[in-house]
MIFILUM-338584 format. One record per residue (C-alpha): residue number from 1; x negated, y, z negated. Coordinates in steps of 0.5 Angstrom, whole numbers. Layout:
residues N
n,east,north,up
NUM,X,Y,Z
...
END
This chain:
residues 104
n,east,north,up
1,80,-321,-376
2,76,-326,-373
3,72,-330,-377
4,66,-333,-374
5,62,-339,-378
6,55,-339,-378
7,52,-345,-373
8,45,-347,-377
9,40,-352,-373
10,36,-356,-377
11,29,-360,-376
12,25,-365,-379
13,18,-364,-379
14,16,-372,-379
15,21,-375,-374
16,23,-369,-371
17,30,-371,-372
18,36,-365,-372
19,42,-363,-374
20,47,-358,-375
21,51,-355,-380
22,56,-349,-379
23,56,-346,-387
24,57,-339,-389
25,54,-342,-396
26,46,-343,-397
27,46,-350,-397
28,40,-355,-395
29,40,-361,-391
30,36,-368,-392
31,36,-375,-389
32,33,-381,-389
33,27,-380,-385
34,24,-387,-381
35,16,-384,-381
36,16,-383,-388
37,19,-390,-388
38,26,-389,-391
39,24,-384,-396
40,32,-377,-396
41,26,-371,-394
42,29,-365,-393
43,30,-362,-386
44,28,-355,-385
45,30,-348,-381
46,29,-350,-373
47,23,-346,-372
48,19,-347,-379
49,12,-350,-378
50,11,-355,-384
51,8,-361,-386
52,10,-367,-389
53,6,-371,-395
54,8,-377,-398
55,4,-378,-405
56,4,-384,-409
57,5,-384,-417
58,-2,-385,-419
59,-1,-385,-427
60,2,-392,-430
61,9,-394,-428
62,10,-399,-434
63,17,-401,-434
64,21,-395,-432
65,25,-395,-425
66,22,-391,-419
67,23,-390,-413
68,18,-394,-409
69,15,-394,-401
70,20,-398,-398
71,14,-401,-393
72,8,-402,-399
73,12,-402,-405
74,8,-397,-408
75,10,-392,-413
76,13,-385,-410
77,12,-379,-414
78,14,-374,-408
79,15,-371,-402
80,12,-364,-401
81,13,-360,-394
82,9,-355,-394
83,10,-348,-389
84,6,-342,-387
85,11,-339,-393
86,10,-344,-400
87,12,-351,-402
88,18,-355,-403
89,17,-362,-406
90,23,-367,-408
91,21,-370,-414
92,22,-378,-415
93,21,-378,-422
94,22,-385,-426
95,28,-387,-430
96,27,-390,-437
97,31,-396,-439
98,32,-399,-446
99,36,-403,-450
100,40,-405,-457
101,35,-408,-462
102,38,-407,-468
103,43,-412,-472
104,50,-410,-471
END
């Protein structure tokens, strides 16, 4: 019996990049992406009409580690690629810090 893995094309929406993957899994791909100004967004199914937003975090960040737009500095809440089907967003939610402050 021949087994014959699948070859799946893959494209990005902003750059235009592609790639390919030979899995017989459901998987996804993403990368760094140059017109979301370094931003991992998610490739799609060569063929998927989509568009890619980048929106800015617009609630106050104080001390938390997060993501930011690598050319403004400004604070990332999400990527959202939006198809004719529905919606994907990756999510760069913020990291909480802390520390000791008790006597030991």
């Amino acid at each position: 019996m021949i087994h014959v893995t699948p070859i799946h094309d893959w494209y990005c929406p902003a750059c235009g990049k592609t790639d390919q993957t030979r899995e017989p899994l459901p998987h996804s791909r993403v990368h760094t992406c140059p017109k979301t100004r370094g931003l991992t967004i998610p490739f799609l199914p060569a063929g998927t009409k989509a568009k890619v937003e980048v929106r800015e975090r617009e609630d106050y960040v104080g001390k938390e580690v997060v993501q930011t737009d690598p050319e403004r500095g400004r604070p990332v809440m999400s990527v959202v690629t939006t198809r004719d089907d529905g919606q994907d967003a990756q999510v760069y939610a913020g990291l909480a810090t802390g520390g000791f402050h008790g006597q030991g």
